[in-house]
KOLDO-987767 format. One record per atom (N, C-alpha, C, CB): y, x, z; residue in three letters; residue number from 0; atom name. Coordinates in pm, whole numbers, plus 32768, in hexadecimal, padded with zeros to 4 digits. Glycine has a CB too. Example, Ala and Ser with C-alpha at 12.3 -4.5 7.8 and 13.67 -1.06 7.14 Angstrom:
% residues 2
      y      x      z   type   seq   atom
   7DC7   8527   830C    ALA     0      N
   7E3E   84CE   830C    ALA     0     CA
   7EB6   8528   830C    ALA     0      C
   7E41   846B   8389    ALA     0     CB
   7F1F   8505   82C4    SER     1      N
   7F96   8557   82CA    SER     1     CA
   8003   850A   8313    SER     1      C
   7FC4   8580   823C    SER     1     CB
***
This chain:
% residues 116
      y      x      z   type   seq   atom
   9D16   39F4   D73E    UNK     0      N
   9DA4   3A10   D74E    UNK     0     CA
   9DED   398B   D760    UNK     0      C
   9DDC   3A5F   D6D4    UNK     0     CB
   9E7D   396B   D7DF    UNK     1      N
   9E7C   3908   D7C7    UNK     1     CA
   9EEF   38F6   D762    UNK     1      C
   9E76   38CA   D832    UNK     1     CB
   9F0F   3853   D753    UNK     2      N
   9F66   3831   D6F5    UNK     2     CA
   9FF6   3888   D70B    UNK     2      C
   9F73   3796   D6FC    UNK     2     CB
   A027   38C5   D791    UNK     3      N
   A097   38FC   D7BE    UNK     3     CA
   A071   3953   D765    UNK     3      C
   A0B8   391C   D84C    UNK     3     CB
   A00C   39E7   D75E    UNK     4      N
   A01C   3A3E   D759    UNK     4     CA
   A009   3A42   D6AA    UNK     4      C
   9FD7   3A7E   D7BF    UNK     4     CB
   9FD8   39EE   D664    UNK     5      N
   9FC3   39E4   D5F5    UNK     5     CA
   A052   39EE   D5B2    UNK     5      C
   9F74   3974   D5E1    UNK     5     CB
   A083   3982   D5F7    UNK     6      N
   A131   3985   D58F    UNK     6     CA
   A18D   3A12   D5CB    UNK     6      C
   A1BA   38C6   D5C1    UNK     6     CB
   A144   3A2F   D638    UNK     7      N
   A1C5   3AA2   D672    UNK     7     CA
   A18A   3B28   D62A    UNK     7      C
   A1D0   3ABD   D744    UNK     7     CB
   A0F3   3B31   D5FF    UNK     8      N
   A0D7   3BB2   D5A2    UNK     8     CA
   A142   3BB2   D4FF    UNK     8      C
   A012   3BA7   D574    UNK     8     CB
   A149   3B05   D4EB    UNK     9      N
   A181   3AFC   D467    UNK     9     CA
   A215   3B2B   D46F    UNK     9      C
   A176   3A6A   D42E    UNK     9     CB
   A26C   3AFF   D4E3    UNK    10      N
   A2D6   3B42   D4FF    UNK    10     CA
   A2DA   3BCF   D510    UNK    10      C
   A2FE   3B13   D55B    UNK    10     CB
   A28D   3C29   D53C    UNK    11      N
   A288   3CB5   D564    UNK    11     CA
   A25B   3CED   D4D7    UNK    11      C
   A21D   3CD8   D5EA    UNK    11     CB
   A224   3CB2   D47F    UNK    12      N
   A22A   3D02   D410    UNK    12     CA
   A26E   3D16   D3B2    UNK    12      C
   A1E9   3CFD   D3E4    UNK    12     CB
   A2C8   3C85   D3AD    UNK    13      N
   A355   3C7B   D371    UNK    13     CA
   A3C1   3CFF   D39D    UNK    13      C
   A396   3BE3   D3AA    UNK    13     CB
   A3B8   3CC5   D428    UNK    14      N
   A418   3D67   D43B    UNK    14     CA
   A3DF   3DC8   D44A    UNK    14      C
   A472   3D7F   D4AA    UNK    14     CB
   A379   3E09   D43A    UNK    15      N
   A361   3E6C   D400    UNK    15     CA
   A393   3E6F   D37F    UNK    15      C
   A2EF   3E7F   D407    UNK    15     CB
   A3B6   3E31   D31E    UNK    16      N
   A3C0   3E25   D287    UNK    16     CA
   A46E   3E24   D297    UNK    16      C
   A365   3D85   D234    UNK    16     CB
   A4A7   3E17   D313    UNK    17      N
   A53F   3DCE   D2F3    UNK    17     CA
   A560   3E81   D329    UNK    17      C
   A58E   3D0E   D370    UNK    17     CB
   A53C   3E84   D3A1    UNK    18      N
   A569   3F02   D3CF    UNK    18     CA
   A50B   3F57   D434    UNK    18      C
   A5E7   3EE8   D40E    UNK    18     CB
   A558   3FE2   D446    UNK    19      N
   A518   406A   D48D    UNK    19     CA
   A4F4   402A   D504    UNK    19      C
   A57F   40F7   D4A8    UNK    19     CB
   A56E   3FF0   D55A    UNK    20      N
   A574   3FDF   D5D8    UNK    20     CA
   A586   3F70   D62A    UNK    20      C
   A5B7   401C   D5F2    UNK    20     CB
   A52F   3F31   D64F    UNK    21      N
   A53A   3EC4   D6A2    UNK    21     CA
   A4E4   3E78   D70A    UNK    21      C
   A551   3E7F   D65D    UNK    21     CB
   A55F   3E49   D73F    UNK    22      N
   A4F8   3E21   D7D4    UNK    22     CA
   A476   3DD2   D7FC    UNK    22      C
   A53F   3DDD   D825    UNK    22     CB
   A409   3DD3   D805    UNK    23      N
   A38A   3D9C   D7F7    UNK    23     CA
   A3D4   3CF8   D87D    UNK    23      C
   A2E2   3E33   D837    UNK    23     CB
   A3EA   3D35   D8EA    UNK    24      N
   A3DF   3D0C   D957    UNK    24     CA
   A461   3C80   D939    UNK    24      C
   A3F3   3D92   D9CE    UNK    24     CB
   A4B1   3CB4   D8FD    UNK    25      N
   A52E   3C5A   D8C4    UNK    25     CA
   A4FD   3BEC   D870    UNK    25      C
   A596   3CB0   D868    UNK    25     CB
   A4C4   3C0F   D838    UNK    26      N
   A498   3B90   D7B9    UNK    26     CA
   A425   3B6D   D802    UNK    26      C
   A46C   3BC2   D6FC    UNK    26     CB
   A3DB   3B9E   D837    UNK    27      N
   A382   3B45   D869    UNK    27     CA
   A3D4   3AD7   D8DB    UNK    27      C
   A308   3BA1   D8AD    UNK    27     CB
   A457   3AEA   D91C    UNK    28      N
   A481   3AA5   D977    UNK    28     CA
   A4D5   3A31   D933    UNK    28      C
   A4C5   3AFB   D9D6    UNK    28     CB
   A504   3A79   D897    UNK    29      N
   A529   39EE   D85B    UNK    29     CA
   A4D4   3996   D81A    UNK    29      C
   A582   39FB   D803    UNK    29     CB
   A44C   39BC   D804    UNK    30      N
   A3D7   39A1   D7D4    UNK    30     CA
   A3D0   38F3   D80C    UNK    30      C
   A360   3A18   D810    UNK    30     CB
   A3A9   3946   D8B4    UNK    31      N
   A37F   38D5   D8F4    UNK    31     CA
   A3DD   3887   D907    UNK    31      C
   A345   38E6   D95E    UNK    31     CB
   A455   38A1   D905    UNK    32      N
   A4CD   3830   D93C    UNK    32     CA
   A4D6   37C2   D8BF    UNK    32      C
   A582   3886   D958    UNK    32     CB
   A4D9   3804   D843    UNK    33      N
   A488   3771   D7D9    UNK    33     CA
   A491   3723   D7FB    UNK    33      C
   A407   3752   D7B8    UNK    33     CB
   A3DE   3742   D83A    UNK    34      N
   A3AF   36BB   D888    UNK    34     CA
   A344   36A3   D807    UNK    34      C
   A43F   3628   D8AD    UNK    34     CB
   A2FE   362B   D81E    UNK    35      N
   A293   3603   D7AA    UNK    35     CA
   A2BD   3600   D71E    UNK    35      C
   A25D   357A   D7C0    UNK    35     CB
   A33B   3616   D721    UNK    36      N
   A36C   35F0   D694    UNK    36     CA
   A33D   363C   D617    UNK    36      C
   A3FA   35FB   D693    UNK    36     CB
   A2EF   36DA   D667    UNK    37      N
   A2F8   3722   D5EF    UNK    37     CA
   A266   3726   D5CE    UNK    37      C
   A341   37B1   D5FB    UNK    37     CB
   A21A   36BC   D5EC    UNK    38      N
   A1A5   36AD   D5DB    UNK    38     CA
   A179   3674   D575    UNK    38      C
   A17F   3682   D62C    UNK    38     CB
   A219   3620   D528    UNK    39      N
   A22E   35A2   D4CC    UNK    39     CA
   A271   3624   D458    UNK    39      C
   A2B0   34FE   D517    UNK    39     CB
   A20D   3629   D3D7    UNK    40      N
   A227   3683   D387    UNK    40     CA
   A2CA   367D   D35A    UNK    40      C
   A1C3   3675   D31B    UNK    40     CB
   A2F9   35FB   D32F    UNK    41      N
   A37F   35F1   D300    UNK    41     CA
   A403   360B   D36C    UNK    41      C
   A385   3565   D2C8    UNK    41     CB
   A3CB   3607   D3E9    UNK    42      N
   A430   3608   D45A    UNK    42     CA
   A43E   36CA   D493    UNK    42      C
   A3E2   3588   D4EC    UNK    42     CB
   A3D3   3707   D45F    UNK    43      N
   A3D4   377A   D45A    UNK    43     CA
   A41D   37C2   D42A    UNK    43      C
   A38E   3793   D441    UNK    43     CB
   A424   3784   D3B2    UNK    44      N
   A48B   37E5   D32D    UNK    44     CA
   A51E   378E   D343    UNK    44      C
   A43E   37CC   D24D    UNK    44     CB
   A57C   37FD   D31D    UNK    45      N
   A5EF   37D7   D312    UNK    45     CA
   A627   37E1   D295    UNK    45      C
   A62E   380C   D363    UNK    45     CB
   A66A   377E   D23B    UNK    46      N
   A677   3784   D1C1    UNK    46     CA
   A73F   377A   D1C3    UNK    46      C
   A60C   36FE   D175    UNK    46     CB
   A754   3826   D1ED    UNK    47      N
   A7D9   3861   D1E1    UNK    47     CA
   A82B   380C   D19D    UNK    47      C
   A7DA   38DF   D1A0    UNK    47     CB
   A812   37E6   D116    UNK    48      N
   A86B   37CC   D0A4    UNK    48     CA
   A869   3713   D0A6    UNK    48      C
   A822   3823   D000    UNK    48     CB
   A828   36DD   D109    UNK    49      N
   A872   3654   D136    UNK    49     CA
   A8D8   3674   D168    UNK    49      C
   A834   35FA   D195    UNK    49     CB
   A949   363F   D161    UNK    50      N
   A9B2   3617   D1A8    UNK    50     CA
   A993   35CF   D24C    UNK    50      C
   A9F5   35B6   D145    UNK    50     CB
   A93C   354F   D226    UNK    51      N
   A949   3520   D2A1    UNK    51     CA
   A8C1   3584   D2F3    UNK    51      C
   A93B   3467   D29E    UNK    51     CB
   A87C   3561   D2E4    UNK    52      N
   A81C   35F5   D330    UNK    52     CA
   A890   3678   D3B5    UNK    52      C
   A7E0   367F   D265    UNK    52     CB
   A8B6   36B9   D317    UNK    53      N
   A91D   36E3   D33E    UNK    53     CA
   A9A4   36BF   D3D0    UNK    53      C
   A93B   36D6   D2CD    UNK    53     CB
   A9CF   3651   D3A3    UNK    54      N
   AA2A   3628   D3F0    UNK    54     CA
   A9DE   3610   D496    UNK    54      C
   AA69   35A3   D3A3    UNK    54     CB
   A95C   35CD   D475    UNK    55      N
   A8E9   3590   D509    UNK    55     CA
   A8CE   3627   D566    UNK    55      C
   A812   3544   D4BB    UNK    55     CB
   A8C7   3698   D4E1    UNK    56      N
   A8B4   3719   D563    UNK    56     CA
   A910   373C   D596    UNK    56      C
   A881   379B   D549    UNK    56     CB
   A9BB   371B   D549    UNK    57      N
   AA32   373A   D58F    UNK    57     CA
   AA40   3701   D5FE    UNK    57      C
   AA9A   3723   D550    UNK    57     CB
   AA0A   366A   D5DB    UNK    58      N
   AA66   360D   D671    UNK    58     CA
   A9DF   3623   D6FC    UNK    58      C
   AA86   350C   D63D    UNK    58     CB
   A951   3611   D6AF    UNK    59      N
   A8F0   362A   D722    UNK    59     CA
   A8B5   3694   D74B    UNK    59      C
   A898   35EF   D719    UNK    59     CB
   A8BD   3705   D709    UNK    60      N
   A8B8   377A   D751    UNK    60     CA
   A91E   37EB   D76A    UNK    60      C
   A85F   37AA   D721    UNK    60     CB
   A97C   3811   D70A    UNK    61      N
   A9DF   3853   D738    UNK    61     CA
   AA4D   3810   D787    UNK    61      C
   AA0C   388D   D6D6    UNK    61     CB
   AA83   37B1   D76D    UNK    62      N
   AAFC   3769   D7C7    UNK    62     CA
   AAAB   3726   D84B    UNK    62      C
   AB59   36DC   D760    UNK    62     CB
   AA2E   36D7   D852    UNK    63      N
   A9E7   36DC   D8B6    UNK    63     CA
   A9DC   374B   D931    UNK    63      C
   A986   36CF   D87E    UNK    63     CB
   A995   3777   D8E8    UNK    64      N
   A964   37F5   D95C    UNK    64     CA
   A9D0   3857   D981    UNK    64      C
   A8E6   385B   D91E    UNK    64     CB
   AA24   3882   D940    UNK    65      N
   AA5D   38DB   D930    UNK    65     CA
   AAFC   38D4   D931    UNK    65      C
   AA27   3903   D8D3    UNK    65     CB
   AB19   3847   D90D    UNK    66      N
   ABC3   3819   D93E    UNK    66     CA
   ABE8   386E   D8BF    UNK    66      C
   AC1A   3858   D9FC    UNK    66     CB
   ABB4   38AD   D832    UNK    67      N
   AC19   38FC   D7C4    UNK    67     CA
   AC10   3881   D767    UNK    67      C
   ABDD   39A7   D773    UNK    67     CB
   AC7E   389A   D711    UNK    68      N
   AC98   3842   D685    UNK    68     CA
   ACFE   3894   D64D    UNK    68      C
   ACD0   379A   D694    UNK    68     CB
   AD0F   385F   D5E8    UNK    69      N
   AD7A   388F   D55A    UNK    69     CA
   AD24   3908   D519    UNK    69      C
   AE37   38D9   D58F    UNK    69     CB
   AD6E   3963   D4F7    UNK    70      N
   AD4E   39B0   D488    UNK    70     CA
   AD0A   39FD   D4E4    UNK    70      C
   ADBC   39F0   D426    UNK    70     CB
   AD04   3A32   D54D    UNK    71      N
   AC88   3A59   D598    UNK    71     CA
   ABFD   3A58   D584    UNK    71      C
   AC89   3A24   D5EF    UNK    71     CB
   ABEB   39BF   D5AA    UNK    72      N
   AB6D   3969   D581    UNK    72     CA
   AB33   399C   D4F4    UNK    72      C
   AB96   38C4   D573    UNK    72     CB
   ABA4   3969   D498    UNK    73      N
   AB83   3993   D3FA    UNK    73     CA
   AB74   3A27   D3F6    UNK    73      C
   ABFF   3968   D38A    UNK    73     CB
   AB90   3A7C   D419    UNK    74      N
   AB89   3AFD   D41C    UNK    74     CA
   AAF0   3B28   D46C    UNK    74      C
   AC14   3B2F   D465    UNK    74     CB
   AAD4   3B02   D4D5    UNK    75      N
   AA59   3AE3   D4E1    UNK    75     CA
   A9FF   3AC6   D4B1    UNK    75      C
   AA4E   3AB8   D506    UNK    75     CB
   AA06   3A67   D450    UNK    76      N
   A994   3A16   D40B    UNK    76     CA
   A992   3A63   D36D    UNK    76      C
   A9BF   3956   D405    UNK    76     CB
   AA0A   3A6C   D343    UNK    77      N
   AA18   3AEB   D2C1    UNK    77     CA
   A9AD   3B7E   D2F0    UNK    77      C
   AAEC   3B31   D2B9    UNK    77     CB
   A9B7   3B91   D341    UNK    78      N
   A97F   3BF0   D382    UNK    78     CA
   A8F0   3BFB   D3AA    UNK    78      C
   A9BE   3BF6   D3DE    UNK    78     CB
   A8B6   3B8E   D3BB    UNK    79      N
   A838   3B60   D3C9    UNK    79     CA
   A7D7   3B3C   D30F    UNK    79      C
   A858   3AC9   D436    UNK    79     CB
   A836   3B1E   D2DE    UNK    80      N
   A820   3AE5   D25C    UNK    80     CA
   A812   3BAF   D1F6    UNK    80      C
   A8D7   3A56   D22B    UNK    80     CB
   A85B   3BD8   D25C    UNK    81      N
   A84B   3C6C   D1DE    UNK    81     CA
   A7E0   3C9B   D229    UNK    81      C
   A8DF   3CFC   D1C6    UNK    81     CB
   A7CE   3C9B   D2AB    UNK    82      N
   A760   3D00   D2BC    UNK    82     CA
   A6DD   3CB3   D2BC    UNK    82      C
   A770   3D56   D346    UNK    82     CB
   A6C5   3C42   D28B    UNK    83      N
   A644   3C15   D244    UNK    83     CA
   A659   3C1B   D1C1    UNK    83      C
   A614   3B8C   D264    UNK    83     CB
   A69B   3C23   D1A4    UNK    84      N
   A69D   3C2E   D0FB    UNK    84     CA
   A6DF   3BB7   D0AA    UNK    84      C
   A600   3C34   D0C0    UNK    84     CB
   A75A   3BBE   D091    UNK    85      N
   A775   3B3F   D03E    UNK    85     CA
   A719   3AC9   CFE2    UNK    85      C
   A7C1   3B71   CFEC    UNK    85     CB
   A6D5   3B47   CF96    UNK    86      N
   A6A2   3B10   CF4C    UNK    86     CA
   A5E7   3AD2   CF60    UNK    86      C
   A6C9   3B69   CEEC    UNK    86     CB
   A5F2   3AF9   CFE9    UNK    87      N
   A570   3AC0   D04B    UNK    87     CA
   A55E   3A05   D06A    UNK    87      C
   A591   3B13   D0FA    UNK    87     CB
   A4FC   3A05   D027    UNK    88      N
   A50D   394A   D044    UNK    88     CA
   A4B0   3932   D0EC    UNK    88      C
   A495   38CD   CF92    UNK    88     CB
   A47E   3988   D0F8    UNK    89      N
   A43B   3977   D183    UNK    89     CA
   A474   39AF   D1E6    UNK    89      C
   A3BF   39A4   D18D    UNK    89     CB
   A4E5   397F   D20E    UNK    90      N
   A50C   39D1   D292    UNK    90     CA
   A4DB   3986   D31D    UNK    90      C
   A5B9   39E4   D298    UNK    90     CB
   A480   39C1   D372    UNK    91      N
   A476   398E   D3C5    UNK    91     CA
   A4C0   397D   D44F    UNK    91      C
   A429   39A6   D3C1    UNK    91     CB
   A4C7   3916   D49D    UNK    92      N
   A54A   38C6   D4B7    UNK    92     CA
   A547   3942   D523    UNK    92      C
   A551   3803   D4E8    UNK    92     CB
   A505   3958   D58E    UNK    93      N
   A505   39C0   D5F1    UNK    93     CA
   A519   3A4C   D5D2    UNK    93      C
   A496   39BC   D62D    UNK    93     CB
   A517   3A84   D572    UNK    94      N
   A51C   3AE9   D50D    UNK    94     CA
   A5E3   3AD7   D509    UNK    94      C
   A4A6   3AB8   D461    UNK    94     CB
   A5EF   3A63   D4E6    UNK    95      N
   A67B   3A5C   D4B9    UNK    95     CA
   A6F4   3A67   D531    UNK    95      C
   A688   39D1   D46B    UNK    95     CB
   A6A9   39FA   D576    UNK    96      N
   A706   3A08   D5FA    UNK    96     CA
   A71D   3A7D   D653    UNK    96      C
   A6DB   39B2   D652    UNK    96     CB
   A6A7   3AAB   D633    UNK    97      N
   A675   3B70   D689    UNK    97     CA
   A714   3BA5   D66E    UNK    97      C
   A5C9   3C0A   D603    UNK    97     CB
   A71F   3BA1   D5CA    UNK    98      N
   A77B   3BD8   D586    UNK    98     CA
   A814   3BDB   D5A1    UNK    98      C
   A766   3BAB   D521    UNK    98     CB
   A7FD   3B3B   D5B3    UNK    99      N
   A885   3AF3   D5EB    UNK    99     CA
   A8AB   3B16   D679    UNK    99      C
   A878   3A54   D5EA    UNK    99     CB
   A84F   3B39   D6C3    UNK   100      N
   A865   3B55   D776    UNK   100     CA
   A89A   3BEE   D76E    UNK   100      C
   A7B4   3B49   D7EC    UNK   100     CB
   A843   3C4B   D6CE    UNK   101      N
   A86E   3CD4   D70C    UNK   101     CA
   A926   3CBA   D6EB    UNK   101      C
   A813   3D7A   D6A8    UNK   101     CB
   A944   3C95   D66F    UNK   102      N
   A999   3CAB   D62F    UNK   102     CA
   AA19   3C55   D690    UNK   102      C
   A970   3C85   D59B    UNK   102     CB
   A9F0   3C20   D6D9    UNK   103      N
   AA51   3C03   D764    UNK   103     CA
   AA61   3C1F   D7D4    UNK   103      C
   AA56   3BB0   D788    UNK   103     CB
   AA0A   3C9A   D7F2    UNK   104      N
   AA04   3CDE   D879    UNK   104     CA
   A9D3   3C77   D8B7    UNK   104      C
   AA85   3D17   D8BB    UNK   104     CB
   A950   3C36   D8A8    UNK   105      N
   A957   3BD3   D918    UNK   105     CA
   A8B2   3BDB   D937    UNK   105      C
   A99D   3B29   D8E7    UNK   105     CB
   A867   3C4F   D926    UNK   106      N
   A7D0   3C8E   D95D    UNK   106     CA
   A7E0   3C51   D9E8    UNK   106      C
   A7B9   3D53   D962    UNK   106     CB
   A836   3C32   DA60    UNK   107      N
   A826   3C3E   DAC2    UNK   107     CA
   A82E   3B9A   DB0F    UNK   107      C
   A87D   3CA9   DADD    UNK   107     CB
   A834   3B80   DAA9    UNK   108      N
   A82C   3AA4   DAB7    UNK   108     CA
   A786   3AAC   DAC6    UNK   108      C
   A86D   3A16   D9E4    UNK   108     CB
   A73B   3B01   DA73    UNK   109      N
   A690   3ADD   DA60    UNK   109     CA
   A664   3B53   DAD8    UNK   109      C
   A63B   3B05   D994    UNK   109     CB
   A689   3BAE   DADE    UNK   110      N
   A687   3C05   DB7D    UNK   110     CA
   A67D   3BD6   DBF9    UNK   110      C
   A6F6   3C49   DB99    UNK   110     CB
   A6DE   3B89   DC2B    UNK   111      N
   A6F9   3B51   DC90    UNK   111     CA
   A69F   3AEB   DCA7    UNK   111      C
   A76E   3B2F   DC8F    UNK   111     CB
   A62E   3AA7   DC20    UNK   112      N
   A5FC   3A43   DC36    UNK   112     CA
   A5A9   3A55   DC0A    UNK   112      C
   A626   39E9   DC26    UNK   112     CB
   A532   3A16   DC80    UNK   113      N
   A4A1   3A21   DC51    UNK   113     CA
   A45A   39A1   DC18    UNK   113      C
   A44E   3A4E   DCC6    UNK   113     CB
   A47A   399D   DB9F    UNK   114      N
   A434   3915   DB6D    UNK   114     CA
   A398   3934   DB66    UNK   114      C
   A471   38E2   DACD    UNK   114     CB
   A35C   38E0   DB80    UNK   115      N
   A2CC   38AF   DBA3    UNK   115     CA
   A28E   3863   DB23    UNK   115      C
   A2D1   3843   DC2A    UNK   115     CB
***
């Protein structure tokens, strides 16, 4: 199995555990957009309850990609943080962002694009 599919089974079983319904094809497209990073155990997990962590997914992935900020963003990421579980110390980072893309209508940024 390779190293891709190893961390993307670990993601697919998480959400199985988070929720009923979700897109295989979606998280695998934020999977790969990563990039190598999630190959690096600590760069995988996202540790919600930093602040700055926190603030790095506001400015580099939601205000990045997506042009949102303010209580949006935070509403997003509150949102990502409940449906892994608050009290979950392993949230995995693709797992999280999945969360963050549904909870902004924005499935169709990883649609439109075929990352490789």
């Amino acid at each position: 199995m390779s190293k891709f599919n190893e961390v993307f089974e670990k993601c697919a079983k998480q959400m199985d555990e988070s929720t009923d319904h979700w897109n295989r094809e979606l998280l695998e497209s934020i999977a790969k957009g990563l990039g190598p990073s999630i190959y690096k155990p600590d760069a995988l997990l996202v540790a919600a309850g930093d602040k700055q962590e926190v603030d790095r997914i506001k400015m580099n992935f939601i205000s990045k990609k997506f042009g949102i900020e303010g209580k949006r963003a935070d509403e997003a990421i509150e949102y990502a943080v409940s449906k892994l579980g608050s009290s979950n110390r392993n949230k995995l980072r693709p797992n999280f962002y999945y969360f963050i893309v549904e909870n902004l209508g924005q499935e169709s940024f990883y649609a439109s694009k075929k990352v490789a």
